[in-house]
C-alpha positions in Angstrom: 29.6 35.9 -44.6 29.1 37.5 -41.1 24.8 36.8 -41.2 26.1 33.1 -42.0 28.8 33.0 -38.8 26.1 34.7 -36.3 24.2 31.9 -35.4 27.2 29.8 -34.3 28.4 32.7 -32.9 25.8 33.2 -30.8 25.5 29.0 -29.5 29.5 29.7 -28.7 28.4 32.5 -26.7 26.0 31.3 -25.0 28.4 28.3 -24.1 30.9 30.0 -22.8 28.7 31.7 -20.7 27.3 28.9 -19.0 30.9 27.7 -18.6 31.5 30.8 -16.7 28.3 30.2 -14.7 29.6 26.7 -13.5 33.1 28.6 -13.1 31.2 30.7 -10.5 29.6 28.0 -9.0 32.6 26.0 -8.0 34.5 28.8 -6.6 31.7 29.8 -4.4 31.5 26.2 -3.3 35.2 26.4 -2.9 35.6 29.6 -1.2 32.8 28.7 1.5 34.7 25.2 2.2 32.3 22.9 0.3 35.3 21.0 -0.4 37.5 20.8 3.2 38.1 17.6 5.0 35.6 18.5 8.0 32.4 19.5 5.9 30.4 16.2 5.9 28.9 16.1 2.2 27.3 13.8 0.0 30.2 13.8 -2.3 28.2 13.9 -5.8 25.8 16.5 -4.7 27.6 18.9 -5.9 27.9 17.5 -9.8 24.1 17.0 -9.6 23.8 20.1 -9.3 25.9 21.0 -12.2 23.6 19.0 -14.4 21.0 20.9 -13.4 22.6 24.8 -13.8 23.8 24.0 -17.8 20.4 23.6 -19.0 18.7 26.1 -16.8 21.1 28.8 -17.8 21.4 27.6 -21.3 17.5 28.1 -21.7 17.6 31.3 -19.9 20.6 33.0 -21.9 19.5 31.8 -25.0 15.9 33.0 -24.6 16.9 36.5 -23.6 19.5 36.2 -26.9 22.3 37.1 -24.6 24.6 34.6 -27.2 24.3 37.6 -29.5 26.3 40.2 -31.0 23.6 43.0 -30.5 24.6 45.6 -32.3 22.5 48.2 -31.1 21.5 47.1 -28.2 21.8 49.5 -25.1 23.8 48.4 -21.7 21.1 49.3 -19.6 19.1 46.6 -21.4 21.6 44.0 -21.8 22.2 44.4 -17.7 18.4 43.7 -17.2 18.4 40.6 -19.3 21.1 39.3 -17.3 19.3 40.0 -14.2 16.4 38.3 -15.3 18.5 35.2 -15.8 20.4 35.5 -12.8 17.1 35.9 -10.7 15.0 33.5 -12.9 17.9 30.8 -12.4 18.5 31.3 -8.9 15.1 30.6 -8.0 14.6 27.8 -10.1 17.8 26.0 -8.6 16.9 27.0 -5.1 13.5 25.3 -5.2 15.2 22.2 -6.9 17.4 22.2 -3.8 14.9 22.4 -1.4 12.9 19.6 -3.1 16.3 17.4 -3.5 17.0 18.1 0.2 20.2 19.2 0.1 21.2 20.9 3.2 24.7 21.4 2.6 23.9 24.0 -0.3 22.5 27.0 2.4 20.6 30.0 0.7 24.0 31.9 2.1 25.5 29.9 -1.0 23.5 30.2 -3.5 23.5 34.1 -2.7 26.9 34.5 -3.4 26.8 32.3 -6.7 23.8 34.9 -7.9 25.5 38.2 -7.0 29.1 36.6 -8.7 27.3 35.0 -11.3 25.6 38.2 -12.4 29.0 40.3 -12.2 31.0 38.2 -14.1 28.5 37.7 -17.0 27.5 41.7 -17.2 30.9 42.6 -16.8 32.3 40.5 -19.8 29.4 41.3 -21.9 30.1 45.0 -21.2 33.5 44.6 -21.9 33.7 42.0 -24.9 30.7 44.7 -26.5 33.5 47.8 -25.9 36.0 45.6 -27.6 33.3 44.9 -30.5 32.3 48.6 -30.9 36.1 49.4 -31.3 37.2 47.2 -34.2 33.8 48.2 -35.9 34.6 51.6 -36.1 37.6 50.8 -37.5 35.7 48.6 -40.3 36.0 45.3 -38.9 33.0 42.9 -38.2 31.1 45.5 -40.3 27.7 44.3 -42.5 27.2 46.3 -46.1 23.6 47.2 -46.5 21.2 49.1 -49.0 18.7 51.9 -48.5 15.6 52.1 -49.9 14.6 55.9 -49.0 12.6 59.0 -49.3 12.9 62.2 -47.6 11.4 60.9 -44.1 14.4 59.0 -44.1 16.9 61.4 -43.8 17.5 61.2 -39.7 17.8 57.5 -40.0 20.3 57.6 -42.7 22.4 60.3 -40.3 21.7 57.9 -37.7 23.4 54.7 -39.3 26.6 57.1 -40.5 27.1 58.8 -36.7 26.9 55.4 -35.1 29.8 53.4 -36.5 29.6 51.4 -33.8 26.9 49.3 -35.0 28.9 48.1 -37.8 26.9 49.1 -40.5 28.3 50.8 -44.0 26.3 51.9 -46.3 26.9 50.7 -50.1 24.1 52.8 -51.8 20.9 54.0 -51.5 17.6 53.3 -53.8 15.7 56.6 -53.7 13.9 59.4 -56.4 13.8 61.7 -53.5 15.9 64.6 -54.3 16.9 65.9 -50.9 18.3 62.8 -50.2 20.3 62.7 -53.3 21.2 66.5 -52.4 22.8 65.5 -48.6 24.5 61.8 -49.3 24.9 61.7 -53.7 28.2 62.8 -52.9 29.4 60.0 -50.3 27.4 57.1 -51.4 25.8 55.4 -55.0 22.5 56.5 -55.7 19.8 54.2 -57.5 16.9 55.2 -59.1 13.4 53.4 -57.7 13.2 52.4 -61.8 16.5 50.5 -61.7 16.8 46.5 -61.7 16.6 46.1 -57.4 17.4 42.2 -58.5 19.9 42.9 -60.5 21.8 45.3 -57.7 21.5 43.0 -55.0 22.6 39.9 -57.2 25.7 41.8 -58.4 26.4 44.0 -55.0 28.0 42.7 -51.5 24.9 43.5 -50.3 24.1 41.4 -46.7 20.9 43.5 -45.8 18.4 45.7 -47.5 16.6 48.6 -44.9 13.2 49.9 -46.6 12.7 53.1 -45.1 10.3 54.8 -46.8 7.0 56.7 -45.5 4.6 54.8 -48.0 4.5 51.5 -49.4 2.2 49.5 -51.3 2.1 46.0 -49.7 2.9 44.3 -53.7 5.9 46.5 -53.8 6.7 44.9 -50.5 6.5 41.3 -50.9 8.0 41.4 -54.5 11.3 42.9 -52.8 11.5 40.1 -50.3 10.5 37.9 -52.0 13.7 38.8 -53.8 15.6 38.8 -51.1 14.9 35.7 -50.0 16.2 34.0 -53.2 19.7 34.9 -52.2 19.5 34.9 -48.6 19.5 38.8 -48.1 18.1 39.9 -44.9 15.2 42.8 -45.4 14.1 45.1 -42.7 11.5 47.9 -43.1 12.4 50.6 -40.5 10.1 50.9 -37.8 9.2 54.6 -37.9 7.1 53.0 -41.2 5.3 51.1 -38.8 4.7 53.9 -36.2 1.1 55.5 -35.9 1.0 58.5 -33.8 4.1 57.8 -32.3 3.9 54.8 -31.1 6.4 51.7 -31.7 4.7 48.4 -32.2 6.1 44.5 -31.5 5.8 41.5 -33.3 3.7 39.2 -32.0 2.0 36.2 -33.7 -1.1 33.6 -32.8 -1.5 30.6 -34.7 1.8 31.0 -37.0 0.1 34.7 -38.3 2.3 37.7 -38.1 0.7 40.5 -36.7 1.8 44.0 -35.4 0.9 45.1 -31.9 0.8 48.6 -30.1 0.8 48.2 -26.7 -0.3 50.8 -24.5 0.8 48.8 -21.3 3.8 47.9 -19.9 4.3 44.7 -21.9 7.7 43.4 -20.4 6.0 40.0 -19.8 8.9 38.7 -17.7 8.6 41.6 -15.2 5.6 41.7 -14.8 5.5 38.1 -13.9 8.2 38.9 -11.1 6.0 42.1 -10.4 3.4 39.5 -9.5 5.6 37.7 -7.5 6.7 40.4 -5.4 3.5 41.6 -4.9 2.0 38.2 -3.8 5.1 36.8 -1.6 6.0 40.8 0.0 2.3 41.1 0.7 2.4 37.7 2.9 5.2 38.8 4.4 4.2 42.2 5.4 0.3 40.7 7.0 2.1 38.5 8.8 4.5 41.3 10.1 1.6 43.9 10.4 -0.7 41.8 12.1 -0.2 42.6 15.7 -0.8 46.2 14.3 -4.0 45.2 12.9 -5.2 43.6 15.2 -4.7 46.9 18.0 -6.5 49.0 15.5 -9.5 46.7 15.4 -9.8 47.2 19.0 -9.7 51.0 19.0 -12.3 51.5 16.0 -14.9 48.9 18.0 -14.0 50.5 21.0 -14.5 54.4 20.2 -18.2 54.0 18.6 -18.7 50.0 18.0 -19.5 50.5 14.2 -17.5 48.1 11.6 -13.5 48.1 11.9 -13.6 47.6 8.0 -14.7 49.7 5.8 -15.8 48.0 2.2 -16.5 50.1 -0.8 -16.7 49.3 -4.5 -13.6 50.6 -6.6 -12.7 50.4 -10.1 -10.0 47.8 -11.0 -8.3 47.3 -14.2 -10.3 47.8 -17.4 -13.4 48.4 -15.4 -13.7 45.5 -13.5 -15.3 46.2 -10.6 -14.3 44.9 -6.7 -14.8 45.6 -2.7 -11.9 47.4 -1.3 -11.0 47.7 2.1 -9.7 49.7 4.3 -10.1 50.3 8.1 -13.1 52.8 8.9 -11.9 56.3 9.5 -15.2 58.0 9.4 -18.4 57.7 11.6 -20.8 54.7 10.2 -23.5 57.1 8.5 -20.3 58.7 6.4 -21.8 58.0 3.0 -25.2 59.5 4.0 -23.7 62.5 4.9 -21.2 63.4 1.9 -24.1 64.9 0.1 -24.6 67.7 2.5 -20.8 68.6 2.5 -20.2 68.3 -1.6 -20.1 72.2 -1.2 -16.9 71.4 0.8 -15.0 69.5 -1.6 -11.7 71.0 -1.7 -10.4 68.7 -4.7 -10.7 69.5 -8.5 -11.8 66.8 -10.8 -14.4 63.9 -10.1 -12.9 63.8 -6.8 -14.6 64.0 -3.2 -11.9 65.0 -0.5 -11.7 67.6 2.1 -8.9 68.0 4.5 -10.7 68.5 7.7 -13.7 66.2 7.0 -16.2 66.6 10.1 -17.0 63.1 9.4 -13.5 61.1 10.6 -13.6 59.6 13.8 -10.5 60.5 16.2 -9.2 56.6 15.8 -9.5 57.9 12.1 -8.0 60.7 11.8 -4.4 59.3 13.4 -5.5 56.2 10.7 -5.2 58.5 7.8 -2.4 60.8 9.1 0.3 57.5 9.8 -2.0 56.1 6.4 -2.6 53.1 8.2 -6.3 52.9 7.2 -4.6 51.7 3.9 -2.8 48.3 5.5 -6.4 46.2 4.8 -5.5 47.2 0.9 -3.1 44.2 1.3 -5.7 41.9 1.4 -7.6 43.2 -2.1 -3.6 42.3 -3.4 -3.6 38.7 -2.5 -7.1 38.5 -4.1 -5.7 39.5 -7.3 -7.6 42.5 -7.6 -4.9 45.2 -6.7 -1.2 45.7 -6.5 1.0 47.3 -4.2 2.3 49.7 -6.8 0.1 51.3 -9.2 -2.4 53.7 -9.9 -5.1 54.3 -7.1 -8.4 52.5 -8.2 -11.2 55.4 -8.7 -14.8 54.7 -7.7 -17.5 54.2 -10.4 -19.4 57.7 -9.5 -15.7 59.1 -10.6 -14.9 56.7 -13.5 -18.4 58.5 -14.8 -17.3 61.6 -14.9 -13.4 60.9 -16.9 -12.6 62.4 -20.1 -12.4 59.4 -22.7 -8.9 60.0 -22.7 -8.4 59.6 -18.2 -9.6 55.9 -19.1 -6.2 54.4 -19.7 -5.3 55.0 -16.2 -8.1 52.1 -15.6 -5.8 49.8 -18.2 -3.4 48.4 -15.6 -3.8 46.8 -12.0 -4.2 49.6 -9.6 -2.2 49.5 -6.4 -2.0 50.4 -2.9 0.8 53.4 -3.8 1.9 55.1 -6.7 3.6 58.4 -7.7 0.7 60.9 -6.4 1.1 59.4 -2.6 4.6 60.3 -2.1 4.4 63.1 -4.2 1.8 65.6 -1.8 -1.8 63.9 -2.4 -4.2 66.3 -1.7 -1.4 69.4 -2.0 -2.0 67.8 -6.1 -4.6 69.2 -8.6 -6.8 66.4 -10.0 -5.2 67.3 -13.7 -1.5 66.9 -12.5 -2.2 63.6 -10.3 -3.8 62.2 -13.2 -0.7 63.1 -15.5 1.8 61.4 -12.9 -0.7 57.8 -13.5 0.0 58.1 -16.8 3.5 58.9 -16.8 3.8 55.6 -14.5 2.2 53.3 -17.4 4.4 54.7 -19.9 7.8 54.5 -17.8 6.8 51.5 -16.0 9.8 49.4 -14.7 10.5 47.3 -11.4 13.1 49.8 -10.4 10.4 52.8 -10.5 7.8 50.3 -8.5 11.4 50.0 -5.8 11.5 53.7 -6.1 8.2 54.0 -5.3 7.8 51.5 -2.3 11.2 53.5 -0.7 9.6 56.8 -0.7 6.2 55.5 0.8 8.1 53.8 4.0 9.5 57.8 3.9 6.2 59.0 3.8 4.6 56.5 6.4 7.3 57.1 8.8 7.1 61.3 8.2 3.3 60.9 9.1 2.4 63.1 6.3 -0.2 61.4 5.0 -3.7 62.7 4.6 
């Protein structure tokens, strides 16, 4: 049977793929003349190396389940995976080449093996998956399955018959739900709940039972895989079971115990790890970059009243933690002391203290805040771990105080130096729809919207529209 095939299907495919990954490597070398008479080489540098990419890539591509036939699986997906394999064993075998100390493999190299590594492998997934989808809407490759519905079931019953291309067909249906007699009696068997669910899936080609009813009693349950499991049937309960208020939960388990988990934070565990990565090695990059800058500011805020050149005040990180942020001073050195008498002022709605034409900015401040460099110290707080360069803006406590219950998830991820409300008008923003654009981050959180994101601020920054 196909469920019986799959997982040497899937150590095949993940074979071939590595031998296309070493395919890729050699023509690179070859193409950049690894191989001519007049490169001086260490002549078995190059199958050390090879040694090295089959594991790596074996690991990666079997981790991310690339080996598999995924039938439901979208492309946009599948092309991230294989990005994260790509980039994951790139930089793996670049740092084993810099500790091995082989010169003659340049980064210029190992570039080109990444970007033609990552081609190849999407484009054959793509198109081996278009081939796939083809022959199973023709009945091929095609798994037979049983329902066990009620009426909430209905959409996912349309679902399975619209998409063909997942290759599933539908053999009957366990239900005592009328309406779903009423729409599919007449294209598929119908079982009653009281019938013998043994005796159907002993005597039916049957290679996977759905359970996709609203309620279920946990016996009920167990009894029916339990059953399963005595003939090797596979048995899914259909997530929208599992849902609570509309959100999906993941498997997760601690000490060999199953558990469900909603997450209500980005939870892609590999990007955020790279998102970590980029924060810490771009930050570096840009202080060492920014420094003369910094270091001409300095001058002008001592020069123009010799108060502080930073500016330190407490902020809200992630799940309340409290730290010191900084930021160069814009405002003259009695600032706080003097934000009481001009509450009346406040031209922002919410738990928020701002006012376009504060009286209190210095001149050196007031070109600080308009180019937004007054932010560049931020960079430090993201080396220390307590912010990120993309993310919501951390609040301070006397604000945090005054948030519905419900504004306290934009506190449940590391806040950052920029987010949507910065290149999106700032001040121009009512408290109520910048708040809505922090949470619309957490929930569509990628590393292509955190991109997106740091594009628009250089815009911004070089527009001078900041405030």
């Amino acid at each position: 049977m196909i469920k019986e095939r799959e997982p040497a299907i899937e150590r095949i495919g993940v074979t071939f793929q590595v031998v296309l990954t070493l395919v890729c490597y050699y023509f690179v070398l070859w193409i950049s003349g690894y191989f001519s008479d007049n490169v001086t080489i260490r002549n078995n540098d190059h199958l050390i190396i090879t040694f090295i990419i089959v594991p790596i890539w074996y690991m990666l591509l079997d981790f991310f389940e690339l080996g598999a036939m995924a039938r439901i699986q979208r492309y946009r997906h599948l092309i991230k995976k294989y990005a994260y394999v790509v980039f994951l064993g790139t930089l793996t075998l670049f740092f084993i080449i810099e500790l091995l100390e082989y010169d003659s493999f340049t980064p210029n190299i190992i570039l080109k093996f990444a970007i033609l590594n990552f081609l190849l492998l999407t484009t054959l997934k793509i198109a081996s998956r278009t081939i796939v989808k083809y022959f199973r809407r023709q009945g091929f490759n095609s798994r037979m399955i049983l329902l066990i519905a009620d009426e909430s079931s209905v959409p996912f019953i349309k679902q399975i018959i619209e998409m063909d291309d997942w290759g599933y067909r539908i053999w009957g249906i366990i239900t005592n739900s009328n309406r779903v007699k009423e729409e599919f009696g007449d294209a598929y068997t119908i079982y009653s709940e009281s019938e013998n669910f043994s005796k159907i899936i002993d005597e039916k080609i049957i290679d996977e039972v759905f359970y996709c009813k609203q309620d279920f009693h946990m016996n009920d349950i167990n009894r029916l895989i339990a059953q399963c499991r005595e003939i090797g049937v596979s048995f899914h309960i259909h997530n929208k079971v599992l849902s609570f208020h509309g959100q999906q939960p993941s498997i997760s388990f601690l000490n060999h115990q199953f558990f469900l988990s909603f997450g209500n934070t980005p939870s892609d565990y590999v990007a955020l790890k790279i998102k970590s990565a980029i924060d810490y090695l771009l930050t570096i990059l840009i202080l060492i970059l920014i420094s003369p800058v910094m270091f001409a500011i300095s001058i002008l805020i001592k020069m123009e009243d010799g108060g502080p050149v930073f500016f330190k005040q407490i902020r809200v990180g992630r799940h309340g933690r409290l730290f010191k942020c900084y930021k160069f001073r814009t405002m003259v050195v009695n600032a706080e002391e003097l934000k009481e008498k001009l509450m009346s002022l406040n031209e922002q709605e919410g738990p928020v203290f701002k006012i376009k034409n504060d009286p209190r900015i210095t001149k050196v401040g007031r070109f600080l805040r308009k180019t937004s460099l007054d932010e560049l110290p931020q960079f430090f707080n993201v080396l220390l771990g307590d912010m990120s360069i993309v993310g919501p803006r951390p609040p301070i406590p006397s604000e945090v105080e005054q948030y519905d219950r419900s504004l306290h998830r934009r506190l449940s991820i590391t806040p950052g130096i920029t987010c949507t409300w910065q290149v999106s008008g700032r001040n121009n923003i009512p408290f109520d729809k910048w708040m809505e654009m922090d949470m619309e981050y957490i929930d569509n959180w990628s590393l292509s919207l955190d991109l997106m994101i740091i594009l628009k601020t250089f815009k911004v920054l070089i527009s001078g529209n900041g405030q």
